[in-house]
N, C-alpha and C positions, 0 to 999 in steps of 0.2 A: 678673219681679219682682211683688210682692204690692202692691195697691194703699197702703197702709202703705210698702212700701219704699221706691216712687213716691213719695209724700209727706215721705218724711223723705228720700230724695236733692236731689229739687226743692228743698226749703226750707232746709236745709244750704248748698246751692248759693245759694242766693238771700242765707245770709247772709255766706258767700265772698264774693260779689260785690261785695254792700256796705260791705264791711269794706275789699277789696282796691282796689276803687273810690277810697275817699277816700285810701287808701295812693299810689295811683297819679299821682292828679291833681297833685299836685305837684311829680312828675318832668319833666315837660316845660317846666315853668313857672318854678319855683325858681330856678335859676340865674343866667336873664336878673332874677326882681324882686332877689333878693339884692342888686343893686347900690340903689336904693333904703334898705337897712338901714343903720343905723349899724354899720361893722364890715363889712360885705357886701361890700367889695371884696377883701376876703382870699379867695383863692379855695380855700385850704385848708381855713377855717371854713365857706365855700359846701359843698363837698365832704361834713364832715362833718356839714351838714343835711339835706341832701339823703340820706343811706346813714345817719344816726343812729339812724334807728327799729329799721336790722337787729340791732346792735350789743345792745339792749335786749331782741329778739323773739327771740335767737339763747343769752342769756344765761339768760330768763325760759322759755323753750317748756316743759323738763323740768321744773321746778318747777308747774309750771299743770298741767300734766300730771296728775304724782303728787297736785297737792290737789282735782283733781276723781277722784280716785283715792279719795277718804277723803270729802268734800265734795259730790260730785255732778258731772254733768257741765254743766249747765245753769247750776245757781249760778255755776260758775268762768267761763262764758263770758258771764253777764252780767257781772261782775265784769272780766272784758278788757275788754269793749264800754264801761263805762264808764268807767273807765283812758284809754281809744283818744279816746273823746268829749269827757274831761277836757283831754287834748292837743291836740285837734284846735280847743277852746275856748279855750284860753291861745292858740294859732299868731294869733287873731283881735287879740291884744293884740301880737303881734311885731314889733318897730319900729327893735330891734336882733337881730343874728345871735346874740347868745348865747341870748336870747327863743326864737327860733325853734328852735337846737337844742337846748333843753329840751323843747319842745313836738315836736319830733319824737320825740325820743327816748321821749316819754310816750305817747303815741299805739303806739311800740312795745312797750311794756312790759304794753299788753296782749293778750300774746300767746296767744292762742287757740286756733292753727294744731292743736295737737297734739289738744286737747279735742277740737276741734271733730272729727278725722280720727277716735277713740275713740268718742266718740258716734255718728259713722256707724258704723263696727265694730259699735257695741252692738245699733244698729236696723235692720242689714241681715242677710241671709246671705252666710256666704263666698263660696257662689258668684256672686254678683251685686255685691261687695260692688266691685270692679275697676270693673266700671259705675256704679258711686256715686262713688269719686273719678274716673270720666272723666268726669262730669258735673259735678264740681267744679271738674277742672282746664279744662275748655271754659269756665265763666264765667270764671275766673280770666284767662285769655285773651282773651276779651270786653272784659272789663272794663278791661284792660291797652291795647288797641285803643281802646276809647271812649276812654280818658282823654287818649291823645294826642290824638284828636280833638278831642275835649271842651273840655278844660284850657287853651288860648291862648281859646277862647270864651269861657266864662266869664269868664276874666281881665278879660278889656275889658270887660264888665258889671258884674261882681259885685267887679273885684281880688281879691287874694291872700287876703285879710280874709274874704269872702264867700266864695271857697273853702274856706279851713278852716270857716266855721262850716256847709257845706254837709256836709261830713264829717263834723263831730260829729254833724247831722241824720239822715245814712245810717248814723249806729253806733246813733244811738236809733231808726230803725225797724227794723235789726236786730234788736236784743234784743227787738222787739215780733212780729217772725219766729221767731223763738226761743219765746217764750212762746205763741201763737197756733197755731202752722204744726208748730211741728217736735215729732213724739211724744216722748211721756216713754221712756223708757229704761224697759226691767222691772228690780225688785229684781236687783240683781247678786251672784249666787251665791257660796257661798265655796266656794273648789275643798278639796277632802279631802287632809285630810295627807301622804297614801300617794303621794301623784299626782305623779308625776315629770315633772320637765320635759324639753323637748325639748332638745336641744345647742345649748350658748349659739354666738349668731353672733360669730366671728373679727373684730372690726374691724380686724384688721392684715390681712386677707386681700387680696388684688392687686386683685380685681375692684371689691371695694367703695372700695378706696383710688381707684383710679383713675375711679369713678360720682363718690365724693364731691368729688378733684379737679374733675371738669370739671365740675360744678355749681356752685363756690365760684369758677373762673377766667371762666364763664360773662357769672355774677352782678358781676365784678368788672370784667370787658367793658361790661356794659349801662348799670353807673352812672358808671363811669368816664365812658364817650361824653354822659352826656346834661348831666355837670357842662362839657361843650367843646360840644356840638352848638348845645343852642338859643343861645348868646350870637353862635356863629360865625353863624347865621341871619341874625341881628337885623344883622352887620357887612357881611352879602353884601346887605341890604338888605330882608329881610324882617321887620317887625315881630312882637312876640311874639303879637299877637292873631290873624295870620293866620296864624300857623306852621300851622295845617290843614290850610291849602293845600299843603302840603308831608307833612304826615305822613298826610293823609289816603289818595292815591293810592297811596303806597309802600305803607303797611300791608296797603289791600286787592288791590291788585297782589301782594305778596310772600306771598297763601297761594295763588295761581296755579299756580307751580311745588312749592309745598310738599306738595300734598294728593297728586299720581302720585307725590313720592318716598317719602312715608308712605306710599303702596297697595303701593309696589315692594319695600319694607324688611317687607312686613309678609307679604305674599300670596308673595315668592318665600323667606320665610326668610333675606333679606339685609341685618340694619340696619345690621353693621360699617362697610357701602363706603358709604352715605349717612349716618351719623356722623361718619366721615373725612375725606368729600367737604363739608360740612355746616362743619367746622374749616376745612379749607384754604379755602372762601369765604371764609370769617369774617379770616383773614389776611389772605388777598388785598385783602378791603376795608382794613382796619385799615392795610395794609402802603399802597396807595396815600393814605389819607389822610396818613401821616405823610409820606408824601416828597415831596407836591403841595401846591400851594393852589388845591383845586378851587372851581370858579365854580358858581351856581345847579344848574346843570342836571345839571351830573357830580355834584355830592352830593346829588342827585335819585339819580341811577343806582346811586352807593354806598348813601346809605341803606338800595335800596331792595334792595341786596346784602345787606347787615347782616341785614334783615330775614327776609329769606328764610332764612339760617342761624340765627338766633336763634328761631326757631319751629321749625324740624325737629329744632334739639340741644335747646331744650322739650321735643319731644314725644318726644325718642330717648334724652334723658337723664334717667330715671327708677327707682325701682326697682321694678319689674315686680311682684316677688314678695318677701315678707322680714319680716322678725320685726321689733317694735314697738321694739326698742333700735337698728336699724339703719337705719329709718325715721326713729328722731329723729335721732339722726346728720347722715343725710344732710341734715335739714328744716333743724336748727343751722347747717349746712353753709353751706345758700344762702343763709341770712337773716345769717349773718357775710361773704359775700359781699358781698351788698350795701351793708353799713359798710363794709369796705375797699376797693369800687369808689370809694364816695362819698371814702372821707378820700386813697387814694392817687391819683384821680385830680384830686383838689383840690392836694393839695402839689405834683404832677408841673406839672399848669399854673401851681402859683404861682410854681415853681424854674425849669422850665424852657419851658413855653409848649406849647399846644395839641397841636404836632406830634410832641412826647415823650408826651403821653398816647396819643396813636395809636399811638406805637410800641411804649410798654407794652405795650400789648393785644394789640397783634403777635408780641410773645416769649411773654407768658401765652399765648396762640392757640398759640402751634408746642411750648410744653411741652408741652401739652394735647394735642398732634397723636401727640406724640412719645411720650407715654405710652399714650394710646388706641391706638396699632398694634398694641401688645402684647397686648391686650384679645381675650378668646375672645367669640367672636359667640356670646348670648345664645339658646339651643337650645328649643324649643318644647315643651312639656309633651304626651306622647304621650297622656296620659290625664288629665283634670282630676278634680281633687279635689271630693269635696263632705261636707258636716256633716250629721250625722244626732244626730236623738234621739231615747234610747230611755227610757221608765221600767222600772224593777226591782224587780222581784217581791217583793213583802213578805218571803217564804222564800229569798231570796237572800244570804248573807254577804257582805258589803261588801270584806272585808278578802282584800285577794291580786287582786281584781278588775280592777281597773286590769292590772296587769301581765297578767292573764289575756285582756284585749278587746286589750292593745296586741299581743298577741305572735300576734292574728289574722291570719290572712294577708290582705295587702288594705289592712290599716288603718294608718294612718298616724301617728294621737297620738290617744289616749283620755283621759277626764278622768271623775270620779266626783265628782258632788253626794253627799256622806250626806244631804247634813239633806233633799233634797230627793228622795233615791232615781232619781238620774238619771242616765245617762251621754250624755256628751256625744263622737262620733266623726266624724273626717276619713277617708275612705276615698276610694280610689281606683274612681272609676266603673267598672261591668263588672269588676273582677276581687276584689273583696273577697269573704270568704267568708259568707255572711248569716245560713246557717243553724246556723255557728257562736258568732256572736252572739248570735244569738235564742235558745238555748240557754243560753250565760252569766247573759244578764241575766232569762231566767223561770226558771230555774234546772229546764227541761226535761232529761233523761235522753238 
């Protein structure tokens, strides 16, 4: 990558962080303060503050989307970031649960996610461009880790209060990450009339059905458990300020085993039987917590089960490769995920108590199991692609061109700037034809 690249992945990443950061910190913590609020013993209302942001983020992504589309990319993301900060500054006035799930839900509404992934797009190249969101989603994962750690800390310092307005802090030095740090986008070209598009993606298609499944049952596992986990804590006798003590070993223990079965899924071509394997942990825990009442140390062990599957179906539930409609998709997917972890595992404890949310999670887990069998294991690209640009000849006719670069052998989707005399192409490394190209576009003989 280009030092430019370097610099606009880093700092993207950096405002990932901060953004997902104050998203996070409230997850481990919420719960047990809810009771505190007026209204806050309704574990339903707990539920839906805790997963309200997704509801908002999952509703708002494609719209944010398309007005930095017309807008900019930049504008639209200080524009979330302020939304995020406006939220995150009411949560500091939250004293009742309805308080609070406004203030989450506004804090979601400024949804970013998708801008932000578009703006990497704008400022990387294709081929690097995979290293750019794997440098996102590592902080995003970070960040996710700190905050269990983190968030019972703070608590006991700063309370709930000083938490949120710690978050609107980290969404205003974001946008100063944004402004500072991260490159402007170039002028964005308008593509030529003639320019055909590639074949729109199936979203009825099995594979995608079943990625966007188990991101949405996922996401519906992780919120659900934490609207049960920290209060169960606080009852086995561990206070909310040292829940560390507990999240902290598990977390960094459970990428122990995670990191050989990512080498094993990846280097022998096998992530079917560690996605599957990855689920049926994920049961297994779920499945003992609902039929026990485990003591300290065993939900030390389970956690630290949970965890270990909740980072490998992270890293194995993705979509590798795919077009910007399937990508929001999936993004809408997991961010309404996390509203109906929060609201369904809030009514299940309200109705029926702790060990029905486990067992939720345990029937979602073996759907998930059950659908995923069926799943063709994800085949390796024999030849990677890469993007080329070419300028075109003053004495070159524009018109028929397009069709004439795509029907190259080698090339994969072409695109014609007029106003700019440019073509932009995806070919297939080592086997495209070049000096067919180079021909079209100098309108050589």
């Amino acid at each position: 990558m280009s030092a430019a690249e370097l610099r606009a992945g880093a700092s993207l990443a950096g405002v990932y962080g901060l953004r997902m950061l104050g998203l996070f910190f409230i997850l481990p913590i919420f719960a047990v303060h809810a009771g505190t609020l007026r209204g806050g013993k309704d574990l339903f209302l707990v539920g839906i503050a805790v997963g309200g942001y997704g509801l908002a983020q999952g509703i708002l992504q494609i719209p944010f989307g398309l007005a930095s589309d017309r807008w900019g990319r930049k504008p639209m993301i200080y524009a979330g970031l302020l939304i995020f900060a406006a939220g995150s500054f009411l949560g500091i006035a939250a004293h009742d649960i309805w308080t609070a799930i406004f203030a989450r839900t506004l804090q979601g509404a400024g949804a970013i996610n998708s801008v932000a992934m578009a703006l990497a797009a704008d400022l990387t190249r294709e081929q690097h461009r995979t290293k750019i969101m794997a440098m996102i989603g590592a902080t995003i994962g970070l960040m996710f880790a700190v905050s269990l750690v983190g968030a019972p800390v703070l608590y006991r310092y700063i309370g709930m209060g000083g938490v949120f307005a710690l978050t609107g802090v980290l969404a205003l030095v974001a946008m100063a990450v944004v402004k500072y740090y991260v490159p402007d986008p170039a002028p964005r070209a308008v593509r030529d009339e003639s320019a055909a598009t590639a074949p729109p993606v199936t979203l009825l298609d099995g594979e995608l059905l079943r990625l966007n499944a188990g991101i949405f049952i996922l996401h519906i596992v992780l919120y659900g458990m934490f609207v049960i986990v920290p209060p169960l804590l606080v009852q086995e006798g561990l206070p909310l300020e040292q829940h560390w003590k507990m999240y902290l070993p598990v977390v960094v223990a459970s990428f122990i085993p995670m990191v050989p079965a990512i080498l094993y899924a990846d280097r022998r071509n096998r992530p079917k039987p560690i996605l599957l394997g990855a689920i049926a942990l994920l049961i297994v825990v779920e499945g003992v917590l609902a039929s026990t009442a485990p003591r300290m140390a065993m939900l030390g062990v389970l956690m630290f089960g949970f965890f270990v599957a909740f980072n490998v179906l992270v890293s194995r539930v993705a979509p590798a490769h795919g077009r910007g409609v399937a990508i929001g998709v999936y993004n809408t997917t997991q961010t309404l995920g996390v509203f109906f972890g929060g609201a369904v595992g809030g009514w299940v404890a309200k109705y029926y108590g702790a060990h029905a949310v486990f067992a939720t999670c345990a029937v979602l887990s073996g759907l998930w199991l059950a659908a995923a069998v069926g799943m063709r294991g994800p085949t390796r690209l024999v030849n990677d692609l890469s993007s080329l640009t070419f300028s075109i000849a003053s004495g070159v006719n524009l018109e028929g061109l397009r069709d004439a670069l795509a029907a190259v052998r080698g090339v994969r989707e072409a695109e014609v700037l007029a106003e700019h005399r440019i073509a932009r192409l995806k070919v297939v490394s080592g086997q495209w034809d070049e000096s067919s190209v180079r021909k079209l576009v100098t309108g050589e003989v």
